[in-house]
C-alpha positions in Angstrom: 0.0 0.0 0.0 1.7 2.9 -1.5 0.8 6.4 0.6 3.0 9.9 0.1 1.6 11.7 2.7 4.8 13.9 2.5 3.8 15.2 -1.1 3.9 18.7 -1.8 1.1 17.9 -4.3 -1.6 17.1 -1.1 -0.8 20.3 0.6 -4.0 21.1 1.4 -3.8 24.8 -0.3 -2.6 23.0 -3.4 -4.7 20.4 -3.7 -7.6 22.8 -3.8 -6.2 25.4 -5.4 -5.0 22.5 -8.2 -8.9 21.7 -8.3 -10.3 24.9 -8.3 -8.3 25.3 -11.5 -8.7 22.1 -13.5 -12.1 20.6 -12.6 -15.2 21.5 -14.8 -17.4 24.2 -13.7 -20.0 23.1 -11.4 -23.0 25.5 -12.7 -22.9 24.5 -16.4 -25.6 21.8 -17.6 -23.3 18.0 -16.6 -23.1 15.8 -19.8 -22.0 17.8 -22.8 -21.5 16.2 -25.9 -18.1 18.1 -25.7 -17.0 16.7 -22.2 -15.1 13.3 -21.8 -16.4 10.4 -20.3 -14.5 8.9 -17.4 -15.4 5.4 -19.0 -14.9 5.8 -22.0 -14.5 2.0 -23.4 -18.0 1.4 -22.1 -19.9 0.2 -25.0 -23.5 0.7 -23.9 -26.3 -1.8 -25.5 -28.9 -1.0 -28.0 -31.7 0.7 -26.4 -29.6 1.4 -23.5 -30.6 4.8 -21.4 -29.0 6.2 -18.2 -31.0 8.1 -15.2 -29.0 11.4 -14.2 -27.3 10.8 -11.2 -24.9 12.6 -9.2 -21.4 11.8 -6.4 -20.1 13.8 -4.2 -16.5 13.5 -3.7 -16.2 14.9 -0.5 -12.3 15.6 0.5 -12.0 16.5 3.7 -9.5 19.8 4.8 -7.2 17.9 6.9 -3.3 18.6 7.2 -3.1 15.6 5.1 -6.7 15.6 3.2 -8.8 12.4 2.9 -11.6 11.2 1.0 -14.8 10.6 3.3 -16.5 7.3 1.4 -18.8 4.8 2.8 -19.8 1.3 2.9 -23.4 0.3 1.2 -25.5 -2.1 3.4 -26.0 -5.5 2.2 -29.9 -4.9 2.0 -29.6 -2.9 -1.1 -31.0 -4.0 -4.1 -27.6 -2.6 -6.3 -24.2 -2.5 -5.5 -24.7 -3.8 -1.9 -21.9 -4.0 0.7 -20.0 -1.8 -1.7 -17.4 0.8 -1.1 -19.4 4.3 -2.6 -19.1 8.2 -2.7 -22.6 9.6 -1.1 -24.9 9.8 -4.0 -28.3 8.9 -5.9 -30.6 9.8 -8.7 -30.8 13.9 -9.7 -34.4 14.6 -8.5 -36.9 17.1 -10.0 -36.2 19.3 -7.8 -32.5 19.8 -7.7 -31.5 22.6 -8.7 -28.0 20.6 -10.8 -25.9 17.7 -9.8 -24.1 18.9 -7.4 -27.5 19.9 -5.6 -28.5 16.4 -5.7 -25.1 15.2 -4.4 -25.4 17.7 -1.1 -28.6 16.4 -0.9 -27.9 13.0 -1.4 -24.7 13.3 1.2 -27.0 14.5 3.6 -29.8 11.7 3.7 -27.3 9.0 3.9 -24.4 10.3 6.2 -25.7 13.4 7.9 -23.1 15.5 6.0 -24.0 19.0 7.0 -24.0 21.1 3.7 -23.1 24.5 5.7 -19.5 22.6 5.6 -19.2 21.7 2.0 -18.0 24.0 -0.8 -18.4 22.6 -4.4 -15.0 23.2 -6.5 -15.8 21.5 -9.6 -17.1 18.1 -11.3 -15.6 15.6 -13.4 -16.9 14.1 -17.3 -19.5 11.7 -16.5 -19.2 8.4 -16.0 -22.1 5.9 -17.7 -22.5 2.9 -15.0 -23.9 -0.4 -16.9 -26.8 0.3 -14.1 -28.7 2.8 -16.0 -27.0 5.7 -14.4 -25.0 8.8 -15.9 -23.4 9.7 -13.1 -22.2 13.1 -12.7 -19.1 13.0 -9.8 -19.3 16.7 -7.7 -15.9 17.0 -6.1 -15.8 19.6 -2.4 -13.7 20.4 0.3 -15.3 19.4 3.0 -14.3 21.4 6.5 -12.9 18.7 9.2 -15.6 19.5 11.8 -18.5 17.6 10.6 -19.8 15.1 12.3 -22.1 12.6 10.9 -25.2 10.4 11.0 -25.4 7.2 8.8 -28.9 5.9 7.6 -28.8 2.6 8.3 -30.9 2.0 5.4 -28.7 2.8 3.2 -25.0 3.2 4.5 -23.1 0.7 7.0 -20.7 2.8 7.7 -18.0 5.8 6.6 -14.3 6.1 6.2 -12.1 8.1 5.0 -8.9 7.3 2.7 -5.9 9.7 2.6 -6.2 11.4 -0.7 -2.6 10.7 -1.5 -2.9 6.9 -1.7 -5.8 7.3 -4.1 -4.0 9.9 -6.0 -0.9 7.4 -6.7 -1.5 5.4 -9.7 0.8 2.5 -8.4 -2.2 1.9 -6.1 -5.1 2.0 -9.4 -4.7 -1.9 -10.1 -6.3 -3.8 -12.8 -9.1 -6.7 -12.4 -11.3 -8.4 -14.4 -14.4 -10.9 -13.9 -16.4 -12.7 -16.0 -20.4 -12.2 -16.3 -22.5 -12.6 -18.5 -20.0 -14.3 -21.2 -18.2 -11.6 -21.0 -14.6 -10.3 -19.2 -14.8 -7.2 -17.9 -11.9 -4.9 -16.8 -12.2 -2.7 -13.9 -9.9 -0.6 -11.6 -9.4 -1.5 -7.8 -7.7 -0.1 -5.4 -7.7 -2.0 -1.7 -6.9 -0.2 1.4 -6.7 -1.8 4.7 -9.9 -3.9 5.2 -11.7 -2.0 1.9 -12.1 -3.6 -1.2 -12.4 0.0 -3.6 -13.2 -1.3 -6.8 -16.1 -0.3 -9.8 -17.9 2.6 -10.9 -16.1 4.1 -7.6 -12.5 2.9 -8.4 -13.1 4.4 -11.9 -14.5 7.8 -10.9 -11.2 7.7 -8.6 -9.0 7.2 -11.4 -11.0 10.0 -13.8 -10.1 12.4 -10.8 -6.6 11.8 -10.9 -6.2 11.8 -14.5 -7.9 15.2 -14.1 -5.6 16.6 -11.3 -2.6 15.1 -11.5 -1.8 13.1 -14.7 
């Protein structure tokens, strides 16, 4: 497990400022037919449609910032027990993605949106699911404190920014489904098994900041 805490690149100051400066502007309508997508080998299937959906990243402003993620509960009907960035469906009523992400952070973990402040998004990524997932990355001040829904989150972590920000640590699986092999990014740390649509939206934020 590769970690460079000692970095200059995950100063705090830098790491925002870096994303303040090379993230896509939160207020401008997600899913352009000019922006990349994160996944971009995903070959969807005929008649295939995505729901607008919408992450939050959340990296929290320590001296050494982490990423605040959580574990899904095993009740779930998708993507249960699995390691995920606060998030859901964009509803009619939010305002953008990164409206339904706050909102979204807030059922599920209790994350106060008085301590968030949106600095950009990334491309989408299209999950197999049915989802085109908008990812809404914040600086999240250290104070929170936060209360899970146990109907939908087992429990929250965080992950020093700097191991998901070293590509040594972005390794490559597959599995087979479906008659077919699919290729996938994961990225273990400690007793987490990162891997998916989350490991990928990972890797489209480093290739975004620090490629």
């Amino acid at each position: 497990m590769t970690i460079l805490a000692d970095d200059d690149r995950f100063l705090p100051d830098r790491v925002f400022a870096v994303a303040k400066r090379r993230l896509l502007p939160v207020s401008e309508a997600e899913g352009g037919a000019s922006e990349p997508v994160i996944n971009a080998d995903f070959k969807p299937p005929r008649g295939f449609r995505a729901r607008p959906a919408a992450v939050l990243i959340p990296i929290v402003a320590r001296d050494h910032p982490t990423v605040l993620m959580t574990r899904r509960t095993a009740r779930l009907r998708q993507h249960a027990g699995q390691i995920a960035f606060p998030g859901g469906a964009v509803d009619p009523g939010d305002a953008d993605a990164a409206a339904a992400a706050l909102r979204e952070a807030e059922e599920e973990i209790g994350l106060d949106p008085r301590l968030v402040q949106p600095l950009g998004r990334l491309g989408p990524y299209i999950a197999g699911t049915g989802y085109h997932i908008t990812p809404v990355v914040a600086r999240v001040e250290p104070s929170f404190r936060l209360l899970l829904n146990p109907d939908e989150v087992e429990s929250a972590f965080e992950v020093p920014l700097s191991f998901l920000m070293t590509p040594e640590n972005h390794r490559q699986g597959s599995r087979e489904w479906d008659g077919t092999r699919h290729f996938f990014y994961e990225m273990p740390y400690d007793e987490h098994y990162i891997w998916g649509i989350t490991a990928g939206i990972i890797r489209g934020l480093y290739e975004r900041l620090f490629a």
